[in-house]
N, C-alpha and C positions, 0 to 999 in steps of 0.2 A: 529368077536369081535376085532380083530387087525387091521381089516382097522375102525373102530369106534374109536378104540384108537389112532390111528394116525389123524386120521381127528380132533378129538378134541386138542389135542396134537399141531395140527398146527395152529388151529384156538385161541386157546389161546396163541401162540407164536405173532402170527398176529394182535390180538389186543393190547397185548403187545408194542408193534413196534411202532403201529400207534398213542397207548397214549405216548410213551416219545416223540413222532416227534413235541405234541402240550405243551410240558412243557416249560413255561419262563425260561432261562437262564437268572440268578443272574448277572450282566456283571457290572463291575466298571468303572463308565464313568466320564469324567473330562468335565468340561464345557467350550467351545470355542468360542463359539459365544454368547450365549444370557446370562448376566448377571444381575441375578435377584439387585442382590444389589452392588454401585459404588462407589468410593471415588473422580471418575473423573480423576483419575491418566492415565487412557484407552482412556483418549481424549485431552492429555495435548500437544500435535502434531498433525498439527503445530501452535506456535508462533510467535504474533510479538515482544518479550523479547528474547533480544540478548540472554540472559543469557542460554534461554533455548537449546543453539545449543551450547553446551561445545566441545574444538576441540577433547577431548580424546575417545569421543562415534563416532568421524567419521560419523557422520549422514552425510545423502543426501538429506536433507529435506531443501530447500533454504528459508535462512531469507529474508525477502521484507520490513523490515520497515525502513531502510534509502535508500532505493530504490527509483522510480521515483514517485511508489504509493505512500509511504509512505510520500515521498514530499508534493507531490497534495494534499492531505486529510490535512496537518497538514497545509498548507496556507490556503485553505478554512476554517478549522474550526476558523483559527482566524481571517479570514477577513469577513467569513458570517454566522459559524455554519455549514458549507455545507449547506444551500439554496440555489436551483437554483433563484429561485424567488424575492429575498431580491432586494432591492434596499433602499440605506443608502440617509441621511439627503441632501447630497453632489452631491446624483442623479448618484454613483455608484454602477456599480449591477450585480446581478448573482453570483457564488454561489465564484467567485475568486473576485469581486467588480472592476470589468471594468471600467475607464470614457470612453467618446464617442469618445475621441481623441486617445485613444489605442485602439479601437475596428477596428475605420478608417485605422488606420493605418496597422492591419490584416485581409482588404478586407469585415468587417463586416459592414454594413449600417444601416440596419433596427432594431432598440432598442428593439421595440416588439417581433422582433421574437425572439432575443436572447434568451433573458429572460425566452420565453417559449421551448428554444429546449437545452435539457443537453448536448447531444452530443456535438452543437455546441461548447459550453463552455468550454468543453473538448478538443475540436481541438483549441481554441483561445487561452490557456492558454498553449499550447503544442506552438504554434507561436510563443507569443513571448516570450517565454522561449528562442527560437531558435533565435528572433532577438537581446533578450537581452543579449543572451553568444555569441554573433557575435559582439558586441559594443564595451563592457568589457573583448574582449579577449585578450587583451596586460595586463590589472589588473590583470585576474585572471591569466594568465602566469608568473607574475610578484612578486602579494602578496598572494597566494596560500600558505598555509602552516607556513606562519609568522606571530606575535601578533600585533596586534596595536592597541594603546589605552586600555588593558585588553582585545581584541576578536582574538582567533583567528581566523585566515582568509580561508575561505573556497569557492568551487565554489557554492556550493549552497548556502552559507549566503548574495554571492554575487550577486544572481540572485533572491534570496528572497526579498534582501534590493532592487533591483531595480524593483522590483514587486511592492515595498511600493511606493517610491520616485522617478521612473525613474529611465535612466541608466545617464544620467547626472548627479545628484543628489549622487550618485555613486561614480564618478570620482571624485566630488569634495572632497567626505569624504577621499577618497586617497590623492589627491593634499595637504590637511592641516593633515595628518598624523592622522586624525582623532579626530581631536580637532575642526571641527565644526560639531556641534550636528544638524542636519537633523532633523524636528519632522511632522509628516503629520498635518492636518485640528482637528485631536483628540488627537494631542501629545504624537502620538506612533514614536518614532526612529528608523531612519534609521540602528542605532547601535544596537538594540534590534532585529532587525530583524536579521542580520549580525549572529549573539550569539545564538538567537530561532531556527534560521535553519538552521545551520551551521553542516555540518558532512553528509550528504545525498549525495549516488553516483549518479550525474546525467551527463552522461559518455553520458547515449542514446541519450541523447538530441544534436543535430545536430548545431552547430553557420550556422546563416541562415541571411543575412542582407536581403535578399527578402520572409523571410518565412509566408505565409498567411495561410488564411485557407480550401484552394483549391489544398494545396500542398499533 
């Protein structure tokens, strides 16, 4: 009779046991990764809005919009939209608006292929960036930092403006203090460029009077 009583005794200890092992725990959990509902706040890094990198938060998240990127994109969009493809009234093209006499001059011959190779465009526009801050490096050493005419003066407003007009075209807006007004074939200025993109660190860009695009 005692060992009956014990056997049962333990077999209901035992299933006991084995039902709390399968009972859910109630657990308060916070949510980290998947959020059903957003305000977009959880994606607002990174920016190309200075604003967004205030010096007091110490972020390590690096701004790129007056960087070299942010250069390249803001000349193409106003010289093509960023098309590789464009080619203007005047017969220049590609997505920076090349003529055939600055393409020569960076080792580039063949019009077709340009037009169809991005890269290319990429590396042409990277040249003569390089031969144009090699031209104008006594300008920009010179009126770097100072107003003329209402702009101030910048190396990339310098290298924008002789994007538009050449770097000749350049020195002369220097030579009359900026009282003769430059305007291209659409009567966009030299000085608008100067003003439009002006403020862009382009530090990386190398003065190169022999820079092609094989470099």
């Amino acid at each position: 009779m005692i060992k009956k009583w014990y056997y049962y005794t333990s077999l209901i200890v035992i299933i006991t046991f084995l039902s709390l092992g399968f009972k859910p725990f109630n657990l308060k959990t916070k949510p980290w990764f998947l959020i059903e509902k957003t305000d977009g706040s959880e994606y607002s890094l990174p920016s190309q809005d200075k604003d967004d990198y205030p010096v007091e938060k110490n972020l390590n998240i690096p701004y790129t919009g007056n960087h070299l990127i942010g250069f390249k994109e803001a000349v193409a969009f106003k010289e093509s939209q960023g098309k590789y493809r464009k080619v203007n009234s005047l017969g220049y093209m590609g997505k920076y608006q090349f003529g055939s006499k600055a393409l020569r001059a960076i080792g580039v011959k063949n019009n077709k292929e340009f037009l169809k190779d991005p890269a290319l465009q990429e590396k042409a526009f990277i040249a003569l960036l390089s031969i144009n801050k090699w031209i104008l490096r006594n300008e920009i050493e010179r009126y770097e930092g100072k107003t003329i005419n209402g702009v101030e003066i910048t190396e990339s407003g310098i290298l924008a403006a002789a994007h538009l007009g050449g770097a000749g075209s350049v020195k002369n807006f220097f030579r009359n203090k900026g009282n003769r007004h430059f305007r291209d074939a659409y009567g966009t200025s030299l000085r608008s460029y100067m003003k439009a993109f002006g403020g862009y660190d382009l530090s990386y860009i190398e003065a190169d009077s022999n820079a092609t695009i094989h470099d």
